[in-house]
C-alpha positions as CSV (number, residue, x, y, z in Angstrom):
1,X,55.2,30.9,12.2
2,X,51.8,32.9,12.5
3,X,51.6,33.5,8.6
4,X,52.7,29.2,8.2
5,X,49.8,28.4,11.1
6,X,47.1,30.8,8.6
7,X,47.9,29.4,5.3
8,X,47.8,25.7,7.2
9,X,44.6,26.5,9.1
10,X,42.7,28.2,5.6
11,X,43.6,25.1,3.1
12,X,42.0,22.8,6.0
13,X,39.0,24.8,6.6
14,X,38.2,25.2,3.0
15,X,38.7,21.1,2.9
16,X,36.0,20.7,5.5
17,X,33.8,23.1,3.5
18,X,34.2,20.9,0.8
19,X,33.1,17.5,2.8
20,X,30.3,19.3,4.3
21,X,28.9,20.3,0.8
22,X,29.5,17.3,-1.0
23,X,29.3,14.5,1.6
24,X,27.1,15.9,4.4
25,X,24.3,17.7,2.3
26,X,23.3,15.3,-0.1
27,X,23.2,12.7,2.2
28,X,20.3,14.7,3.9
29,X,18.6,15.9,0.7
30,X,18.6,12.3,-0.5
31,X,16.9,11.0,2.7
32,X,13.3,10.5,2.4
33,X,12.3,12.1,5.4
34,X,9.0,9.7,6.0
35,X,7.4,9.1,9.4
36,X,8.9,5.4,9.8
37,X,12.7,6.4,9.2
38,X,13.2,8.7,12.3
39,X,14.2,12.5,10.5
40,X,13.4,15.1,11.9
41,X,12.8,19.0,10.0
42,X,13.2,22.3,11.7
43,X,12.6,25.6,9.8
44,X,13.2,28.7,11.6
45,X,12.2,32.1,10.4
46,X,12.7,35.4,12.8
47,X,12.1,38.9,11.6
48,X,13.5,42.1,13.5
49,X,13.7,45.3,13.5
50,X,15.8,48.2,15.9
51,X,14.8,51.4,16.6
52,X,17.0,54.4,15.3
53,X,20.5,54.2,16.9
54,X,22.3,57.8,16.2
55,X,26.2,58.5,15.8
56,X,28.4,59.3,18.8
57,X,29.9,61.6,16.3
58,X,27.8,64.3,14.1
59,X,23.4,63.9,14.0
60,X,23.7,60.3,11.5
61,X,21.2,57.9,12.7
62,X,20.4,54.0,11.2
63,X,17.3,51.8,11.7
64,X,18.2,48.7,11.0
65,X,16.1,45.4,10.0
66,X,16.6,42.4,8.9
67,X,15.2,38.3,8.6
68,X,17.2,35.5,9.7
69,X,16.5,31.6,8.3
70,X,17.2,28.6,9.7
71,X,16.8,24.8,8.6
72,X,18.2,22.1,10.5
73,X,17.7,18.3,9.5
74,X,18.4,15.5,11.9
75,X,18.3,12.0,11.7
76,X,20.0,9.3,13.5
77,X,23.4,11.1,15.1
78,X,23.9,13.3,12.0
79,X,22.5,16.9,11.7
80,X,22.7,18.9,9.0
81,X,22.1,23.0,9.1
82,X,21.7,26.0,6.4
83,X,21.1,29.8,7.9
84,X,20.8,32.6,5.8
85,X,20.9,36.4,7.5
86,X,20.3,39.6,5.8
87,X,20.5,42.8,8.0
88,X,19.3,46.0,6.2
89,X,20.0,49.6,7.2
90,X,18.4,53.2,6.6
91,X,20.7,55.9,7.0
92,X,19.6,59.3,8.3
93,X,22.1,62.4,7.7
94,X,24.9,59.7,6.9
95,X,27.5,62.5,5.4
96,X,28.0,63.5,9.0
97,X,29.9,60.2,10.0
98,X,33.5,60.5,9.8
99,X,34.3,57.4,8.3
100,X,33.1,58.2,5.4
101,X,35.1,59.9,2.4
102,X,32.1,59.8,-0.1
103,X,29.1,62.2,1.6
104,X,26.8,61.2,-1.3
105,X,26.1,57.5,-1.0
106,X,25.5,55.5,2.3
107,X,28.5,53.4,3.9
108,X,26.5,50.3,3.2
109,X,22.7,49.0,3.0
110,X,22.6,45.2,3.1
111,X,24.8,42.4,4.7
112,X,24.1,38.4,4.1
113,X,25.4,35.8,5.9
114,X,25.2,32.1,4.4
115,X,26.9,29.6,6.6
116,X,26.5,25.3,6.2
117,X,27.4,23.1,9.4
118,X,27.3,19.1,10.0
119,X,27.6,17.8,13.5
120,X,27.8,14.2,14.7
121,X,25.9,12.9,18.4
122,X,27.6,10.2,20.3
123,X,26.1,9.0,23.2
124,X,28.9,7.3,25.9
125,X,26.7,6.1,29.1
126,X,23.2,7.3,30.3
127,X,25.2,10.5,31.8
128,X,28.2,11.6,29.2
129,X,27.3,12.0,25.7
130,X,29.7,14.2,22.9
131,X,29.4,15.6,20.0
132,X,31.9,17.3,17.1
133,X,31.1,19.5,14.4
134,X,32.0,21.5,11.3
135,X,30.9,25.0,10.0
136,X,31.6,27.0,7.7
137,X,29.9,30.3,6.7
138,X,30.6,33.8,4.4
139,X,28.9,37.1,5.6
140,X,29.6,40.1,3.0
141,X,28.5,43.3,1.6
142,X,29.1,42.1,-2.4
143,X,32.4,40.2,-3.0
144,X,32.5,37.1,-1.0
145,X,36.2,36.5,-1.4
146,X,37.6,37.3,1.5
147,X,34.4,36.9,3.6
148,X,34.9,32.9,5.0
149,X,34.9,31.9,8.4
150,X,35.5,28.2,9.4
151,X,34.9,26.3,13.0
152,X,35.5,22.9,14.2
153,X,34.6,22.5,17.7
154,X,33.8,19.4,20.2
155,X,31.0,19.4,22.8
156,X,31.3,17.3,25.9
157,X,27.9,16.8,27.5
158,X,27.5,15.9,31.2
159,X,24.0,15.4,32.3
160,X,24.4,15.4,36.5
161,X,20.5,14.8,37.5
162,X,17.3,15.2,35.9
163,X,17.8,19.1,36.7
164,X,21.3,20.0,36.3
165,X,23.3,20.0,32.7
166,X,27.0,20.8,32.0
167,X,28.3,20.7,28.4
168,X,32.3,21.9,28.3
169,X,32.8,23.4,24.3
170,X,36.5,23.6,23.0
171,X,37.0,25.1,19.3
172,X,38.9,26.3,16.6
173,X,38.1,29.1,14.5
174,X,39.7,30.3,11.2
175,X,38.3,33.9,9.8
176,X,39.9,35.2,6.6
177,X,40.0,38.5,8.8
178,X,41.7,37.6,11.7
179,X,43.1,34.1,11.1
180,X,43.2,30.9,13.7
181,X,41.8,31.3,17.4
182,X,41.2,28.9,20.0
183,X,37.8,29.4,22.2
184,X,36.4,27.7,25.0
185,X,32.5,27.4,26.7
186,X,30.9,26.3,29.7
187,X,27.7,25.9,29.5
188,X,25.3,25.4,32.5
189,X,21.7,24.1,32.4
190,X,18.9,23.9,35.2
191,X,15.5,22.2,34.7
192,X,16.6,22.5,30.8
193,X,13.5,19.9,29.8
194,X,11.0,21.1,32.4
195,X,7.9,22.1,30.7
196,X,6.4,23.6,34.4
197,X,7.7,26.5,36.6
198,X,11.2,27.8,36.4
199,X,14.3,26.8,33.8
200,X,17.1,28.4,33.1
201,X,20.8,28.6,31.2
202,X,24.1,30.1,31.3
203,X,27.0,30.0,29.0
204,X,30.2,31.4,30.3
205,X,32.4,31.8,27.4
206,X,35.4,33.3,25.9
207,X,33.6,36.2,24.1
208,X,30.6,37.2,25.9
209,X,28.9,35.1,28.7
210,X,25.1,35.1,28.1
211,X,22.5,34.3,30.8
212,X,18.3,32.9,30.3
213,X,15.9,32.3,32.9
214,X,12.8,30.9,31.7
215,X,8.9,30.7,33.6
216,X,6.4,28.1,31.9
217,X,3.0,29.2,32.7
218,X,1.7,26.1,30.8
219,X,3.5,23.8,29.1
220,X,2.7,25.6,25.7
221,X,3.2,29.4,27.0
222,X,6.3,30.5,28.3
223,X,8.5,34.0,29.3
224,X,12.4,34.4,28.8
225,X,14.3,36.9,30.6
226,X,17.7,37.3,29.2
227,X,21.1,39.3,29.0
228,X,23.2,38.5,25.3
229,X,26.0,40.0,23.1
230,X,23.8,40.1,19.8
231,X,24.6,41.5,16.1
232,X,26.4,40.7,13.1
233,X,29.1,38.5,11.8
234,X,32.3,39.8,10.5
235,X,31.1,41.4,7.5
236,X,33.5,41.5,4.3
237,X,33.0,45.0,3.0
238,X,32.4,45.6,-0.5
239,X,35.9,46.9,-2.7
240,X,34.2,50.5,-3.4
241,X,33.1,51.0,0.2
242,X,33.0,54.6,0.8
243,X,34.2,54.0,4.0
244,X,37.8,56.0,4.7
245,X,40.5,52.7,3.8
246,X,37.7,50.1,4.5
247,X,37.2,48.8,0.9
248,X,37.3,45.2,1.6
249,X,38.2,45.2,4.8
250,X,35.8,43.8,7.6
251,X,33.3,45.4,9.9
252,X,31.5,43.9,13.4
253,X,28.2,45.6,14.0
254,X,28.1,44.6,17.9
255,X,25.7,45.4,20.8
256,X,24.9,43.6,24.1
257,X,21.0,43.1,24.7
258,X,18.6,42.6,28.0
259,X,15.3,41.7,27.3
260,X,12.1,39.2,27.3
261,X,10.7,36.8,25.3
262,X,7.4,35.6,24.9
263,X,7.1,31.6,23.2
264,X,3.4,29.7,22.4
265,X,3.7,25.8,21.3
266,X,1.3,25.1,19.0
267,X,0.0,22.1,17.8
268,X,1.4,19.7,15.6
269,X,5.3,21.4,16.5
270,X,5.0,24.8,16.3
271,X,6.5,28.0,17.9
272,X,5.3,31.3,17.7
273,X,7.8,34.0,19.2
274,X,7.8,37.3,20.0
275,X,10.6,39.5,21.7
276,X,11.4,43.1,23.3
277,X,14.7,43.7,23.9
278,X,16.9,47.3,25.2
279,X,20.3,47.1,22.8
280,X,23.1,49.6,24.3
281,X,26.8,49.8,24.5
282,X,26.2,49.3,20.4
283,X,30.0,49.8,18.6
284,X,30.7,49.6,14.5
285,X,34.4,48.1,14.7
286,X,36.6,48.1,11.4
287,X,39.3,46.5,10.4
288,X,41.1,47.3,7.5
289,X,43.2,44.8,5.2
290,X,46.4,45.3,7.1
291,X,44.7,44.5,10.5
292,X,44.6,48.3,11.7
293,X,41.2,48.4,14.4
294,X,39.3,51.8,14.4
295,X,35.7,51.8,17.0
296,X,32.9,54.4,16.4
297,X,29.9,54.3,18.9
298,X,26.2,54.2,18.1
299,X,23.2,55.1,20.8
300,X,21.1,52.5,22.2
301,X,18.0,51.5,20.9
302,X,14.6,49.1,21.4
303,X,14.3,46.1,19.1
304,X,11.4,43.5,18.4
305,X,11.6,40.2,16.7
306,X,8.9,38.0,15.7
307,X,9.4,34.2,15.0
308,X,8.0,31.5,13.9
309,X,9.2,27.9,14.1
310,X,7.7,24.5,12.7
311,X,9.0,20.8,13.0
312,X,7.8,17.9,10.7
């Protein structure tokens, strides 16, 4: 029944992929996007970099780095989103891991993540509004067979008062690596448009809950405090990973993160950011093609992140 509910769930997801792509997109890239017919542009663009985080196991070390891309276009109920992530890694003394069977080339240096989504706003009374969606997304080392992860998901938005926000999330993922899931978020919201004094937000959800409390100085200058699972997707290792039976099997490069960010509003719609943040409790989790699960532990380490967002 589990192997009938994967096959069922994959051939679906990869049908939504295909609407997205060939209904959703072009609909947005054929838009005009003037001033009179109400679209809205968002590019994102974040650069970061962590310190060196160093094997539980042996002297290896990493610094990792990386740039992360996001474009959203909205207009009307639609919006329409592309992200592109690439993390890098520098080994130090890699041929001291142990999960490595070839001591003369690093376990891996680059991961990418690509990922489309379409989502559709429906407003019910001045207080209820919901919303459903679609993404899909690959994140790999080479080969992207293998790599695809699909979610459709609904968002029911609750807006109590002028300060208080409660949006319930239910979804369904599908990943190539560990087939269908069901989650579920609840997301609460305090002062969410204030642009003075204190806002903040918290997402209990059935992964990691995440928590930000926000101070506006001015209405362009702000400081977040916050406490987040961060890292990568499910990564599709490459076929002649030198990882010990990993070769194209899956990898989760996963830390948890408390720190602060600092956010200016510039004129004319854009952002700068810049952020600190203290990564611990980091863990590389594999699993291999016949869903075996093996952890190794990395230290902590400091990040920084730089940002840069601009509407039009």
């Amino acid at each position: 029944m589990n192997h009938i509910m994967k096959n069922w769930a994959h051939v679906r997801c990869r049908t939504l992929l295909t609407y997205i792509v060939v209904l959703g997109f072009p609909t947005a890239a054929s838009a005009s996007g003037g001033e009179d017919d109400g679209a809205e542009t968002n590019v994102s663009i974040e650069y970061f970099n962590v310190g060196e985080s160093k094997s539980n196991v042996g002297n290896a070390a990493t610094n990792t780095s990386g740039v992360l891309i996001e474009v959203e276009y909205e207009k009307g109920s639609m919006t329409y989103t592309f992200d592109y992530e690439r993390w890098n890694y520098d080994w130090n003394n890699f041929e001291t891991l142990p999960f490595i069977l070839d001591t003369t080339s690093a376990p891996w240096s680059t991961f990418e993540t690509l990922a489309l989504g379409i989502e559709y706003e429906q407003e019910i009374n001045d207080q209820w509004e919901f919303s459903y969606y679609l993404e899909a997304e690959s994140s790999f080392e080479r080969e992207m067979s293998g790599s695809y992860e699909y979610e459709a998901g609904v968002d029911f938005n609750y807006e109590a008062s002028k300060t208080w926000s409660y949006t319930i999330n239910v979804n369904l993922e599908y990943l190539d690596a560990e087939g269908a899931a069901l989650g579920m978020d609840l997301e609460i919201e305090w002062n969410h448009d204030s642009k003075e004094g204190w806002s903040g937000e918290f997402e209990i959800s059935s992964e990691f809950p995440e928590t930000h409390l926000t101070y506006h100085f001015t209405r362009e200058f702000s400081t977040t405090m916050f406490y987040n699972e961060s890292g990568t997707n499910t990564i599709r290792l490459s076929d002649t990973s030198p990882v010990i039976g990993m070769q194209g099997g899956y990898l989760e490069d996963e830390y948890n993160s408390i720190g602060i960010e600092l956010g200016y509003e510039l004129t004319h719609g854009g952002t700068l950011s810049f952020t600190v943040q203290q990564n611990q409790d980091r863990q590389l989790s594999f699993q291999d093609k016949t869903g075996i699960e093996s952890v190794y532990g990395l230290g902590g380490a400091m990040e920084a992140a730089i940002g840069f967002t601009f509407e039009f």
